[in-house]
C-alpha positions in Angstrom: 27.2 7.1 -6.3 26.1 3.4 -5.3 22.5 4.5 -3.9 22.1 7.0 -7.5 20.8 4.9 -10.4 21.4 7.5 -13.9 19.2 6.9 -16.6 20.3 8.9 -20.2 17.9 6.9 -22.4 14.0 5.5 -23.3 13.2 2.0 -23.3 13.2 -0.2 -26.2 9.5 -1.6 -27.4 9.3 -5.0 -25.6 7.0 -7.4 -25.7 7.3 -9.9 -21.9 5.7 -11.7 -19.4 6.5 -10.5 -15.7 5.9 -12.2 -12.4 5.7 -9.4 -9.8 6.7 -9.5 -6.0 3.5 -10.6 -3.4 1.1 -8.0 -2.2 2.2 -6.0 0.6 -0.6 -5.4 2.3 -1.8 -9.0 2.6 1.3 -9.6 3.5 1.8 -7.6 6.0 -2.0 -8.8 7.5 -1.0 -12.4 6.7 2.2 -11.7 9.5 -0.4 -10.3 12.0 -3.6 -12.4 12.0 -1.3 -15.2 12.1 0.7 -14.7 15.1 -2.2 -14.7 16.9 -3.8 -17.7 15.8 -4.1 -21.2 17.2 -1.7 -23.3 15.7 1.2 -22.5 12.6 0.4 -20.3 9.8 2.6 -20.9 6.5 2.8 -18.1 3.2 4.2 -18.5 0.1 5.7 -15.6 -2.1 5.4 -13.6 1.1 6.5 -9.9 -0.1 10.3 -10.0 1.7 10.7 -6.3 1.5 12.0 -4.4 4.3 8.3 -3.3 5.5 7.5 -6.9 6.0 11.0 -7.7 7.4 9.8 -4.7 10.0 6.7 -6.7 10.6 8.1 -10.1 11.8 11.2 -8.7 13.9 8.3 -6.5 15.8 6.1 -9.7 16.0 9.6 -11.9 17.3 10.1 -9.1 20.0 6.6 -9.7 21.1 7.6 -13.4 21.6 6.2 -14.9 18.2 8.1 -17.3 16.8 8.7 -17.1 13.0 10.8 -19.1 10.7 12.3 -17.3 7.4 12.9 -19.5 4.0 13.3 -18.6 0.7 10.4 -19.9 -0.4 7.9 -19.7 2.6 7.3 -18.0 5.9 5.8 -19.9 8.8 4.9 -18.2 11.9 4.4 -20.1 15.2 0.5 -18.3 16.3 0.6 -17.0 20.3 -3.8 -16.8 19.9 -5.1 -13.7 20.9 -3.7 -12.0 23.4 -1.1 -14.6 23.9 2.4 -11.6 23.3 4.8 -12.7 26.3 7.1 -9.9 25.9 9.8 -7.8 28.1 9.0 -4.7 30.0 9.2 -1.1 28.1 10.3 -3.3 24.7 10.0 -1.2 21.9 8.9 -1.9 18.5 10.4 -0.1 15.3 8.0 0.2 12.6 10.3 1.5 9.9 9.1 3.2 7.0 6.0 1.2 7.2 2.6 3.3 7.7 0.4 0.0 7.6 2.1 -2.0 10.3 2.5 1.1 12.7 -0.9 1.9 12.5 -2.0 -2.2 12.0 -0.5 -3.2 15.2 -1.7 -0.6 17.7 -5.0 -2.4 16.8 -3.2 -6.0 18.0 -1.7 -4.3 21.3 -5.0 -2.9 22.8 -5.1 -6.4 25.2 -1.4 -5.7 25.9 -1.4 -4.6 29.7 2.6 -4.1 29.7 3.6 -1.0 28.2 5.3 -1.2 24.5 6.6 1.8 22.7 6.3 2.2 18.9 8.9 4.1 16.9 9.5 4.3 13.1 12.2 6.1 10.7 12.4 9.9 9.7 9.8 9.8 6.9 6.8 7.5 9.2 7.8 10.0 12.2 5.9 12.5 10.2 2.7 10.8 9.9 -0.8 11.4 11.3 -1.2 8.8 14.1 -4.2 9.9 16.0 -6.6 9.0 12.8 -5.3 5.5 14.6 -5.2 6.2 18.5 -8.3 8.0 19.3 -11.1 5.6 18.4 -8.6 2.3 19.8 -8.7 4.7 23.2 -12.2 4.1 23.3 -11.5 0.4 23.4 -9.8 1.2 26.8 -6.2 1.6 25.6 -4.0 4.1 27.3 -2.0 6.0 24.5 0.4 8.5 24.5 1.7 10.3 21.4 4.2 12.9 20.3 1.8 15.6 19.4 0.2 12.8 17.4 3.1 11.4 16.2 5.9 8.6 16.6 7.1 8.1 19.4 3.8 6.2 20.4 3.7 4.6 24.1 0.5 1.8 24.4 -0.5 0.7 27.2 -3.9 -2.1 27.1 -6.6 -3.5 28.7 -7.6 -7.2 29.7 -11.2 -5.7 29.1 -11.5 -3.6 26.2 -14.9 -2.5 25.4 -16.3 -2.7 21.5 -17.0 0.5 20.2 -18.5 2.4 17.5 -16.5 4.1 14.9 -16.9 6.2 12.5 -14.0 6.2 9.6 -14.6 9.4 7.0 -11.2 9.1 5.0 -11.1 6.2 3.5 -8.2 4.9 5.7 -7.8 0.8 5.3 -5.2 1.0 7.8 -7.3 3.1 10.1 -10.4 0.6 9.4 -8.3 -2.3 10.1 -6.7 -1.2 13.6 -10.0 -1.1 14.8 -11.5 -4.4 13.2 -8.0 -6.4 14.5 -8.5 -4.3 18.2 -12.5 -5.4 18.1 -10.9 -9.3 18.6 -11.2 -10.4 22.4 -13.8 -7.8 23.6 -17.3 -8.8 25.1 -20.0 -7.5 22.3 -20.1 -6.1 18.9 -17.7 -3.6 17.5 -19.8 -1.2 14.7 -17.6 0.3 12.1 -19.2 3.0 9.3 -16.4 3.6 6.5 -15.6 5.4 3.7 -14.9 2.7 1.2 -11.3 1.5 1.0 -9.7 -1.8 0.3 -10.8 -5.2 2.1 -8.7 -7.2 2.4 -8.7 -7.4 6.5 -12.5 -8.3 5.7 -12.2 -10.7 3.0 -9.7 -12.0 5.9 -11.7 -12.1 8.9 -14.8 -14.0 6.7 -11.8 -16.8 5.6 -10.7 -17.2 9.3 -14.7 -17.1 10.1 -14.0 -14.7 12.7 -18.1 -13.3 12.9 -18.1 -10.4 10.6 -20.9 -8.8 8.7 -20.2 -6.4 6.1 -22.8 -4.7 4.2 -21.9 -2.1 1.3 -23.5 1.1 0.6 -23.5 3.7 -2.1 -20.2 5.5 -0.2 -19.5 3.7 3.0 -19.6 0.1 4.5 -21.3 -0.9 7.0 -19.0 -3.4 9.1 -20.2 -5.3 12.4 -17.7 -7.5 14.3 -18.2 -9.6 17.2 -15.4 -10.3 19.5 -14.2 -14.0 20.1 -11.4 -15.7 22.2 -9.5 -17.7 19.0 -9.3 -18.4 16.0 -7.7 -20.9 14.4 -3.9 -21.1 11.6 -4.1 -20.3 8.1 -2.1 -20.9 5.3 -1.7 -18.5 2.5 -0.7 -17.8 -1.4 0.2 -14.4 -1.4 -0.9 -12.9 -4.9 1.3 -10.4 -7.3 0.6 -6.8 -5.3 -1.3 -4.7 -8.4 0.4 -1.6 -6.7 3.5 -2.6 -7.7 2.1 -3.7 -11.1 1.1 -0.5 -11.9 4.4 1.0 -13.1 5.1 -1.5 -15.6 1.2 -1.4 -16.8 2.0 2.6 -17.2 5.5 2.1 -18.9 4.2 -0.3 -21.2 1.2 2.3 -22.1 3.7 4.8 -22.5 6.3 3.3 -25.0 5.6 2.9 -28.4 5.1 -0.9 -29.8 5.2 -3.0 -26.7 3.5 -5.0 -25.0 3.5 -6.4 -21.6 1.6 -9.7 -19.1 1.8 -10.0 -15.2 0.6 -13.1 -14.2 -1.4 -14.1 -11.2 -1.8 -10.5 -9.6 -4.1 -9.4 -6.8 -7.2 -7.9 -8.7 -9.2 -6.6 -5.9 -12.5 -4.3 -6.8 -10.9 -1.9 -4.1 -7.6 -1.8 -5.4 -8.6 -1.6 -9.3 -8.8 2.1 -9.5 -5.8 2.7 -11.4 -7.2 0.6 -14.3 -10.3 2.0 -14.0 -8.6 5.3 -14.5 -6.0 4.4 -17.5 -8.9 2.7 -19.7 -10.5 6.3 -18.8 -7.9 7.7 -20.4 -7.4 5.3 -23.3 -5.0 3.2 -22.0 -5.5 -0.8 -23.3 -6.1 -3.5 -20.6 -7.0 -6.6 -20.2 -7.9 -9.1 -17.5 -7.9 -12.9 -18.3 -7.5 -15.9 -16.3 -9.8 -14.7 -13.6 -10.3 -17.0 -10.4 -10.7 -16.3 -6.8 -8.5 -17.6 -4.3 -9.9 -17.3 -0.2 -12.1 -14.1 -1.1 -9.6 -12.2 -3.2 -10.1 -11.8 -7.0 -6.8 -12.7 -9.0 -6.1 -12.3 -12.7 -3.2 -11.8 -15.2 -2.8 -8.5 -16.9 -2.5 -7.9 -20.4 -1.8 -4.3 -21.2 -0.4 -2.7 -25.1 1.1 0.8 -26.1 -0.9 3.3 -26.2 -1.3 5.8 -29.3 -3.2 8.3 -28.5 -3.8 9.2 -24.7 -6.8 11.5 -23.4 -7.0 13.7 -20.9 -9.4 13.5 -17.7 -11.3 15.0 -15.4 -10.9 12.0 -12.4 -13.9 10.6 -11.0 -13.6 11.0 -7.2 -15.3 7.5 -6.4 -12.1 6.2 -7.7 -9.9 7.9 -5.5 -9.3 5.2 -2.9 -9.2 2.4 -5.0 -6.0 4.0 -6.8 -4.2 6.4 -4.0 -1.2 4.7 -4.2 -0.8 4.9 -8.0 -1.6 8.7 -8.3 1.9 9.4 -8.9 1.9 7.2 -11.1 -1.2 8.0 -13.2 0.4 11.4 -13.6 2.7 10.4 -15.9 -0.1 9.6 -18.5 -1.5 12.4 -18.0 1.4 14.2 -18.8 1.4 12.3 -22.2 -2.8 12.7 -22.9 -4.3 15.4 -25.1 -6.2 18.1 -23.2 -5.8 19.0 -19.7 -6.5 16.3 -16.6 -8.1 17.3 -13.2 -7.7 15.0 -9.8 -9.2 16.4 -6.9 -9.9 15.3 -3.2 -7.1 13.9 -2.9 -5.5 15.7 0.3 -4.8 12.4 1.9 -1.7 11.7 -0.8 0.7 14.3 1.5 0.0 12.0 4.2 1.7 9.0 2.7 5.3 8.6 3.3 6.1 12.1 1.6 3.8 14.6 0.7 3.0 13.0 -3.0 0.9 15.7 -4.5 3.5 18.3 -4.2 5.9 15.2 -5.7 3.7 14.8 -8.6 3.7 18.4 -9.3 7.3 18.9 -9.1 8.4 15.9 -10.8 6.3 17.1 -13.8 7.3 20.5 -13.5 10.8 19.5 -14.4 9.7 17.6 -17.0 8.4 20.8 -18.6 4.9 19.8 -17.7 2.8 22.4 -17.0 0.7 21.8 -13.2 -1.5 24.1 -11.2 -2.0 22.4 -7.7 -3.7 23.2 -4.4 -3.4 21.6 -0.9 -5.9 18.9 -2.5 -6.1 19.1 -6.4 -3.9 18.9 -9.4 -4.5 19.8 -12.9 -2.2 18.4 -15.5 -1.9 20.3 -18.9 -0.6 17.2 -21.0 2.3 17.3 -23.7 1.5 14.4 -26.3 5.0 15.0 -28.0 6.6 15.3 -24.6 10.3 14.1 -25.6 13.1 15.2 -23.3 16.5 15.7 -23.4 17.5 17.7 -20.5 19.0 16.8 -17.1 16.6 15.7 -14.2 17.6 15.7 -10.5 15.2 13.6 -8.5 16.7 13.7 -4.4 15.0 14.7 -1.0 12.3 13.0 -1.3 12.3 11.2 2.3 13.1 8.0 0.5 9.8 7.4 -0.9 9.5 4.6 -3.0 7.1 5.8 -4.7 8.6 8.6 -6.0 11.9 6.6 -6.8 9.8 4.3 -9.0 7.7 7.3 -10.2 10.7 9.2 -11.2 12.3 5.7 -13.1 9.5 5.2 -14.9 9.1 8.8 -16.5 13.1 8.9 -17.2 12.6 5.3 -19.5 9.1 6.7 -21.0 10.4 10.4 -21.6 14.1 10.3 -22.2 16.5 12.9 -20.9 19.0 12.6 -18.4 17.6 11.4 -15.3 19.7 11.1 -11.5 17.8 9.8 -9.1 18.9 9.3 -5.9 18.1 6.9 -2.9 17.4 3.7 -5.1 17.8 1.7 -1.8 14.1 3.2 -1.2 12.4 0.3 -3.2 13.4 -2.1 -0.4 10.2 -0.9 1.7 7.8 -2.1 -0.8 9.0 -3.5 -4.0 12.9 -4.9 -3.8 12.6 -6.6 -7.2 11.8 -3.5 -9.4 15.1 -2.7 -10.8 15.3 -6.4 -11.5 11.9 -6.4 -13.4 13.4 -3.8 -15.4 16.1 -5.1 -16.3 13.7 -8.1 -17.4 12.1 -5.8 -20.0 15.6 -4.3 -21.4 16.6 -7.7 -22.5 
């Protein structure tokens, strides 16, 4: 029963402030650009969840040096192409999509060859979005019918390339933007819009870069260089995690909740973009930028009455990891809600859309959903008292959190199992939560 967390009871109204755990995917960028920089790189409130953790024991096997406190991370910078590694070493990725995908894009220039492995749930995932275009840059890869296992073999003379990305991938985007480092000539990238932060990134480092923004793609040019130089970094609140405390503070009645200092992104805003859609009271305040990124605390209050929507598919990148998420308040609106295009959530770390539906479904929610769609017939005196079994899930985090939240905004009698799952991405949630019981 220690990895089961029950849950027989709503939460109280609360009125708090919350300071939320550092942005995983800076982080996780942060760890990577810096070990190949000139000189030593130093973050505060580095995200020290077991995705990250992944990221610096693969960087130390490639011969990094890195140095782990409680309140900051420094890593000793190789400069590009600098790895001195062992034969056949290989890397374990974990659970983590973004750094299995991320680092192929570093190991390009690596002649030796280095295998890439990851847990049950990653060994699942769609890898040659990632390998075929960093093939072009001269890479030998070999893949398990497009999965983990992954075997890489590099070049010293990788050629810059043109890609085109259609999915709105940031990981894909970024593999080949970090891959385009250390090549002779100018590495064009066309892309469905998706978040920026390995952009806002390259233009802080001044790493020659030249992004220019369309209606539904961005144009991005990269010329290669031989260095750049250390970096030291702030890592902001990660509005990912945010969201399930903006959503349980919508959902339960007389409350009100702030999150200070949190990464507010234009390309990772979607989910508030979507909840004031639906009714949902937010706030920003406190906005400043900080090396390219947008931060600002959030000020969000209960909700009355919720309304139903039909999703606007713009918004689809900008919020894919909150979908499940968002569900929830659908399941509370008036009137029926409609998200389509949105195939790529059962390529995350379970298949999500499926999770969504049946997490609702045993709410008493009534879903119709297709390989890409869901529509979401909402309850707006949804009240249970039932038992819930949440397990099987491949450990998503997501889902865990998901699942929490809907047990402490719906009642019944919720067991969840595989708790340890927040460890990938978000280690302090229960903690947080706690922080709003008191």
């Amino acid at each position: 029963m220690k990895n089961i967390i029950l849950i027989k009871k709503r939460i109280s109204p609360f009125n708090k402030t919350l300071e939320i755990d550092g942005d995983k995917s800076i982080s996780i960028r942060w760890a990577l650009l810096a070990s190949q920089a000139n000189g030593t790189s130093v973050a505060k409130n580095l995200l020290y969840s077991e995705d990250v953790y992944s990221t610096l024991n693969c960087l130390s096997k490639l011969g990094v040096k890195i140095k782990i406190k409680k309140d900051f991370c420094e890593i000793k910078g190789v400069g590009i192409n600098g790895y001195n590694y062992k034969k056949n070493i290989i890397l374990n990725a974990g659970n983590s999509g973004t750094l299995g995908r991320l680092i192929l894009g570093f190991l390009v220039h690596c002649k030796k060859k280095i295998k890439i492995t990851g847990d049950k749930s990653l060994s699942k995932r769609d890898f040659l979005r990632v390998t075929k275009p960093l093939e072009k840059f001269g890479a030998k890869i070999k893949t398990n019918f497009g999965k983990l296992p992954i075997t890489i073999e590099g070049t010293h003379n990788a050629k810059p390339i043109k890609f085109i990305e259609k999915r709105g991938s940031a990981q894909c985007k970024s593999a080949v933007m970090f891959a385009s480092l250390n090549t002779q000539g100018q590495t064009v990238i066309k892309a469905k819009k998706s978040r920026n932060h390995s952009e806002l990134l390259y233009k802080y480092l001044k790493i020659p870069i030249s992004v220019i923004n369309k209606k539904k793609v961005d144009l991005i040019k990269i010329k290669g260089i031989t260095k750049y130089n250390s970096f030291n970094y702030k890592i902001p609140s990660d509005i990912s995690s945010c969201a399930f405390f903006i959503i349980l503070a919508a959902l339960t009645k007389n409350s009100f909740l702030k999150i200070k200092n949190v990464n507010i992104n234009s390309s990772r805003v979607g989910v508030v973009k979507i909840l004031k859609l639906m009714g949902v009271k937010i706030k920003f305040t406190n906005i400043k930028f900080y090396k390219g990124e947008k931060i600002a605390d959030i000020q969000v209050k209960s909700t009355k009455s919720l309304k139903g929507i039909n999703c606007p598919t713009k918004l689809n990148t900008s919020a894919i990891d909150e979908f499940l998420s968002i569900f929830l308040v659908a399941a509370k609106a008036n009137g029926v809600s409609y998200f389509k295009d949105l195939a790529e959530l059962n390529q995350k770390e379970s298949p999500r859309l499926k999770w969504g539906s049946k997490i609702l479904n045993s709410m008493g929610i009534k879903t119709i959903t297709t390989a890409n769609s869901i529509k979401i017939f909402g309850n707006p005196d949804l009240n249970l008292n039932k038992k819930i079994v949440i397990k099987n899930y491949l450990k998503d985090h997501r889902v865990f959190m998901t699942s929490v939240i809907a047990a402490l905004s719906f009642g019944g009698n919720w067991v969840i199992h595989d708790k340890d799952s927040v460890k990938t991405s978000f280690p302090s949630f229960l903690k947080n939560i706690r922080e709003l019981q008191r």
